[in-house]
C-alpha positions in Angstrom: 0.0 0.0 0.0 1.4 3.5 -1.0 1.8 5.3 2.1 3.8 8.3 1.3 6.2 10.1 -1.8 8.6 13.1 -1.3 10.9 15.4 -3.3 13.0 17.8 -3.3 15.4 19.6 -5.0 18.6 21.2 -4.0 20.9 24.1 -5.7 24.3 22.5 -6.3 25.9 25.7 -6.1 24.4 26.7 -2.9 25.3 23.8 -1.6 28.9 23.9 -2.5 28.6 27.5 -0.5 27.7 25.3 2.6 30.5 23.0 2.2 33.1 26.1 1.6 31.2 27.6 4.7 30.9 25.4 7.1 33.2 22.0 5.8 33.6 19.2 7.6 31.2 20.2 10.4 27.9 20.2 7.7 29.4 16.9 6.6 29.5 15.2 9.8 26.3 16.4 10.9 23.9 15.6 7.5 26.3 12.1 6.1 27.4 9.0 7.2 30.7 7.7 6.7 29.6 5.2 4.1 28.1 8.5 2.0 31.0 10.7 2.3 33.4 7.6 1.3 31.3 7.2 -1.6 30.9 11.1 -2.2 34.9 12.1 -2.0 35.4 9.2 -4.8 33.6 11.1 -7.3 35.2 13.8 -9.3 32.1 16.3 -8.7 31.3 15.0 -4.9 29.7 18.2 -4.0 26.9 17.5 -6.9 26.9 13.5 -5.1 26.4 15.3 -1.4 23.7 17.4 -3.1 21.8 14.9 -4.3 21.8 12.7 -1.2 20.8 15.7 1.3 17.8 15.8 -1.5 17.1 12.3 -1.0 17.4 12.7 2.9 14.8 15.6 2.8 12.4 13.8 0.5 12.6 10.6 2.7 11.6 12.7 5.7 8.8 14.3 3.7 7.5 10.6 2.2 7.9 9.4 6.0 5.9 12.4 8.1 8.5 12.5 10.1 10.6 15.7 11.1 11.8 14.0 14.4 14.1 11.9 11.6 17.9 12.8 11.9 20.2 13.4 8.5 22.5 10.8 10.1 19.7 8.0 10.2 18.8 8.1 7.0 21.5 6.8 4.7 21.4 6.6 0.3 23.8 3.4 -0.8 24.3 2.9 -3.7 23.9 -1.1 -5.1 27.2 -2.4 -7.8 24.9 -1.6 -10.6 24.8 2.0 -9.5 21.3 1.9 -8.2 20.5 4.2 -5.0 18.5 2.6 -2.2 17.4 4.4 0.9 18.0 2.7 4.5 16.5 4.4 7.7 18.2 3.4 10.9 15.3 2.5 13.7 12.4 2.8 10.7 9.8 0.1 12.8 7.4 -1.0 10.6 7.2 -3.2 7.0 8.6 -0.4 4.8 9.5 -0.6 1.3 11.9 2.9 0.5 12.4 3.5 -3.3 14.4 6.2 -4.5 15.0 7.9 -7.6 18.3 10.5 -8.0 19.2 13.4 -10.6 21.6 15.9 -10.3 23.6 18.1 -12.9 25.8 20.8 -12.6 23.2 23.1 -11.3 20.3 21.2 -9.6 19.9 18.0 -7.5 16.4 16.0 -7.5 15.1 13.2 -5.6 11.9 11.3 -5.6 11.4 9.1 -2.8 8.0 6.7 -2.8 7.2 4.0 0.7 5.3 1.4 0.6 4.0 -0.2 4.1 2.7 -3.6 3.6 -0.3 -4.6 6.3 -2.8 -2.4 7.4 -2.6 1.1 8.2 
């Protein structure tokens, strides 16, 4: 059963202020370790934070949850290249999909839960 979509979109640029800004404190406080590893690989890893605050911020909105941390929600990425959303202490049968875009100016994501059983 459907149960809740977000998106959101994020301003590469503006972004990249934050990071010039405020560095390694925004990073610590919005990504996990296993994002930033993933991030800093990347020749353009501020468009690859972008995308994945995005994704963070759309999962909250899909969820109805502001209580949710940055930190508890983490994108991975699958060998194929596919993104996938966990949410650390989600309770619940939850199904999280998520779609990514970004480009040199703009960062989307889509995010769509599914909750099996009744509501």
């Amino acid at each position: 059963m459907l149960y809740g979509i977000g998106v959101d979109i994020v301003g590469v640029g503006r972004f990249k202020k934050a990071l010039s800004k405020w560095g390694g404190r925004l990073e610590a406080r919005l990504f996990t370790e296993g994002e930033l590893a993933y991030c800093k690989a990347k020749k353009n890893f501020a468009e690859h934070l972008a995308v994945r605050f995005a994704a963070k911020e759309a999962t909250i909105k899909a969820l109805g949850d502001k209580s949710l941390s940055f930190k508890s929600i983490e994108v991975v990425n699958a060998k194929d290249g596919r993104p996938s959303i966990t949410v650390e202490g989600l309770s619940g049968d939850y199904n999280l999909m998520v779609s990514l875009s970004h480009e040199r100016e703009y960062g989307v994501a889509q995010v769509i839960v599914e909750k099996s059983g009744s509501s």
